[in-house]
C-alpha positions, 0 to 999 in steps of 0.5 A: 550523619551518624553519631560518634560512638561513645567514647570515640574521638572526633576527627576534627574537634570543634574547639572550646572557647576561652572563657571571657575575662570577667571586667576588672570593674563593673558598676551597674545601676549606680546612683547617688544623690546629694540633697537636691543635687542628682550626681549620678543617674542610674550610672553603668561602667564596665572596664575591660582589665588590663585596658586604660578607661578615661572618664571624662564630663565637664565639672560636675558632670558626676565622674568623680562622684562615680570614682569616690564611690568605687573608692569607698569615700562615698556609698551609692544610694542604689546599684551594684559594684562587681570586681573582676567577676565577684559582688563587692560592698565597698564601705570604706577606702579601707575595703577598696584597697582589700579589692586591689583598688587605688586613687590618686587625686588630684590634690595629693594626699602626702604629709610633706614634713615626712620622708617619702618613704614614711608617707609610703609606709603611713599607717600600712607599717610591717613592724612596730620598729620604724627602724625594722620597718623603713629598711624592709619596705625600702628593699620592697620599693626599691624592687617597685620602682625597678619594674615600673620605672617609678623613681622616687627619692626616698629619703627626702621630704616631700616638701623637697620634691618637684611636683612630678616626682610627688605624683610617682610617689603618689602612683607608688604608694598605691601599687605597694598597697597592691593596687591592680586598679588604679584610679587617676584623677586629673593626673596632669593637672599640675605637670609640665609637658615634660612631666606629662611625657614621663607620666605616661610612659610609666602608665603605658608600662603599667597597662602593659603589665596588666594594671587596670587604668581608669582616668578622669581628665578634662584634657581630651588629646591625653585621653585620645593618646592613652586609653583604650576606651572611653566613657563620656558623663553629663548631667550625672549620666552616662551619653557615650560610652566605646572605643577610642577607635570609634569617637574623634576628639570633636565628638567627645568634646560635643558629647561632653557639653552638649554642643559644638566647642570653638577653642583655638585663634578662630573662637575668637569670631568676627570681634575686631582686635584693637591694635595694642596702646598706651603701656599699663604696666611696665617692669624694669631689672626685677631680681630677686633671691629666694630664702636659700640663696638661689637666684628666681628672677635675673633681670626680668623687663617687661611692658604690657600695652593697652589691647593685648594679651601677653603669653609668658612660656616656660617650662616650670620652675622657671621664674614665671611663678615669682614674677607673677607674685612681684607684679601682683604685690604678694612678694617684692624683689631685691632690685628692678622697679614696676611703674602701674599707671602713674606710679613707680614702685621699688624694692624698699616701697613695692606695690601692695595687693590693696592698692593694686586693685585701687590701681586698676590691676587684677590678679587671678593667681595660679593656685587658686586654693592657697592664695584666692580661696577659703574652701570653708566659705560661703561663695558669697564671702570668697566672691568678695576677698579683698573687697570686703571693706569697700562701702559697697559691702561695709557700712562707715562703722565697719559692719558687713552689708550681707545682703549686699555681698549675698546680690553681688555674688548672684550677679557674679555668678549669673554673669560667669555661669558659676554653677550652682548658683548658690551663694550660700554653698561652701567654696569647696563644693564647686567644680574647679572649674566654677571655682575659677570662673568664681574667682575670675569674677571677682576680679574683673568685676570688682567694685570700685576700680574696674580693672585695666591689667590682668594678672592670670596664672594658668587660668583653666587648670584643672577645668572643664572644655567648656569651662575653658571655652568661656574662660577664653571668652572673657580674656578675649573680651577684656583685651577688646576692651582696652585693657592689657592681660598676662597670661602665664600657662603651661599650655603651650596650646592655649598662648598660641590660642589667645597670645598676641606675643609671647614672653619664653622664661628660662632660669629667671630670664627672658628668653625670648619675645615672638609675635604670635604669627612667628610662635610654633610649639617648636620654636616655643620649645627652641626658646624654653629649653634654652636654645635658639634666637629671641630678643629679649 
């Protein structure tokens, strides 16, 4: 064929192609080293914009290393950062926000006295009257919140709001900083199921809108239902990197450690459940009122048997957490007794954490940083809380045995596939989840009395799949063993997991009680929200 003369119009024009969009984030190369610890290896992320990306590894796998850099909170010791298209250098959070970039940790970065407006506008104030100010940014958020769906109270302080209200607030205050890529570590962590719901309706919309989502999350069924694609990280590198269309939870579970993972009823293997005893713990009428008058506990009996675990559901809120609190010792109620082993406690002389270890109860609280940690210790002093006067680790005299605590930890650690096994490190360098098995540790291995009743709020929030496996594992293994466990979770999956019967908490009051062959996530839900037939 001829060539067309010049300037003649083909007949039928091969069309141009669009030109690509450049990826919202790509980080090439990356690698960042702390001491002898190698987080990231020669790490390579590209996220499509407009898309959610999850990032997901077991702890310390190197994802949150990865997005702190992408932050600024930490700078790569080799490699590229590129946003949409153009070479950044990332120095500081200050930058990051310059590039569109937001976070959201885990752990909320909110003042609480303050308003949450002030905590909006903190350090990012349009005028030097707060009074100017407030008003133009109130107009601004108002607008925000409109088209994200985000509704936060602003005038409220955020000590006043419930926790998923605090995470809209947190979301909020990154967009109004103009954040185009947001990044959401563990965002579900301390939510409910219905404020999970929600959450993801507002990141749906967001996407939607063209916001890029990178979410770092243990929990794979959020990152199968939410994201676009999916990077898998162990060992500081990345083993799987596609589609969600491409990958089946079992395979990211798999990629994620190594090796096929057993949760649910049938991990619990060939190991024969002893029929439930002789009553360990017995709570009879607990009530009690907060500081404001508003009534926790309604009358609350329970009984925990020799050889069960007992699972206590609820949305929460729901007085799980303030009966947890009056059966460790930490609180006691205005009314109701608790018998453990041969004793009876009431209101005017209730059980003290001390002796309820000299009782034989454990207690692995919910909150693991404000009421079973000190971050700034050494593991080896945060793995003898509370035993620190025992003769194993204090001398007559009163001084500390350090060699000894330092030994006890290792065998800790050894025994709970704590990680790394450094004594010596900072309590706030572990993984959350090897902080929890940390603290798991120190409780069922404590040093005089070993324990018979267990205690234990939300055991593997915040923690990895094969954390949590384990965890499972050593529940299961005290419950063979003779001993009575409680366990409160918001994972309606995990009390169908390892609850023998469940106890449905709403507004103080037990619900309802179902043995596990009767218990269903909707029959649960019946229950939890109020409705439906239970014997309490």
């Amino acid at each position: 064929m001829l060539p067309a003369p010049a300037g003649a119009v083909s007949p039928n024009p091969t069309p141009t192609p669009a030109p690509l969009r450049p990826p919202a984030v790509l980080m090439r190369g990356i690698s960042k080293r702390f001491g002898v610890v190698q987080a990231n290896r020669e790490v390579t992320l590209s996220v499509a914009a407009g898309t959610a990306h999850g990032i997901v590894g077991e702890n310390g796998a190197g994802k949150s290393t990865l997005m702190a850099i992408l932050y600024g909170f930490y700078q790569a010791d080799s490699g590229a950062i590129v946003i949409a298209g153009r070479p950044a250098l990332i120095n500081g959070s200050r930058d990051a926000i310059a590039l569109g970039i937001g976070m959201v940790h885990q752990h909320f970065m909110l003042v609480e006295p303050l308003s949450a407006l002030d905590n909006i506008m903190l350090g990012a104030e349009p005028d030097w009257r707060l009074d100017r100010a407030r008003t133009q940014v109130r107009a601004e958020l108002q607008a925000l919140m409109d088209d994200t769906g985000l509704q936060v109270r602003l005038e409220l302080p955020v000590e006043d709001l419930p926790v998923g209200e605090r995470q809209r607030l947190e979301i909020l205050k990154a967009l109004y900083r103009g954040a185009r890529i947001l990044i959401l570590d563990e965002p579900t962590a301390v939510l409910t199921p219905q404020e999970t719901d929600a959450l993801f309706v507002t990141l749906r919309r967001l996407r939607n809108a063209g916001t890029t989502l990178l979410l770092i999350s243990h929990k794979l069924a959020e990152i199968m239902a939410l994201c676009d694609a999916v990077t898998v990280m162990r060992g500081g590198a990345v083993v799987f990197d596609g589609a969600i269309g491409d990958c089946s939870l079992d395979q990211l579970a798999e990629a994620m450690v190594g090796r096929r993972v057993k949760l649910g009823r049938d991990a619990a293997g060939a190991a024969v459940q002893p029929s439930p005893g002789a009553v360990l713990l017995a709570a009879q009428d607990l009530q009690w009122r907060d500081a404001a008058g508003v009534q926790r506990l309604a009358g609350v009996s329970l009984a925990l048997r020799a050889g069960e675990i007992v699972g206590i559901a609820g949305v929460s809120g729901n007085g799980q957490s303030e009966l947890l609190e009056m059966l460790a010792g930490m609180a006691a109620p205005q009314a109701g007794t608790l018998t453990l082993g041969d004793q009876t406690f009431g209101p005017g002389h209730w059980l003290d954490p001390a002796r309820a270890r000299r009782l034989g109860l454990a207690h692995v609280p919910e909150d693991r940083h404000r009421c079973a940690m000190v971050l700034p210790f050494a593991a080896w002093e945060t793995a003898v809380l509370g035993f620190e006067r025992s003769p194993r680790f204090a001398s007559a005299w009163g001084w500390m045995k350090r060699s000894a605590m330092r030994r006890a930890t290792a065998g800790m650690m050894a025994a709970y596939d704590v990680r790394p096994r450094n004594p010596d490190l900072r309590a706030s360098k572990f993984s959350g989840g090897n902080q929890q098995k940390l603290v798991l540790a120190r409780e069922a291995l404590a040093p005089e009395v070993a324990p018979r009743v267990l205690l234990v709020g939300q055991p593997t929030r915040g923690v990895d799949i094969g954390a949590i496996e384990f965890i499972h594992g050593r529940l299961r293994a005290m419950r063979e063993a003779g001993g009575a466990v409680l366990l409160v979770s918001s994972e309606l999956d995990e009390i169908l997991a390892l609850a023998d019967r469940v106890l449905v908490m709403d507004r103080g009051r037990i619900a309802g009680e179902l043995a596990i062959a009767d218990c269903s996530e909707a029959a649960l839900g019946r229950l939890m929200a109020g409705v439906g037939a239970g014997h309490a």
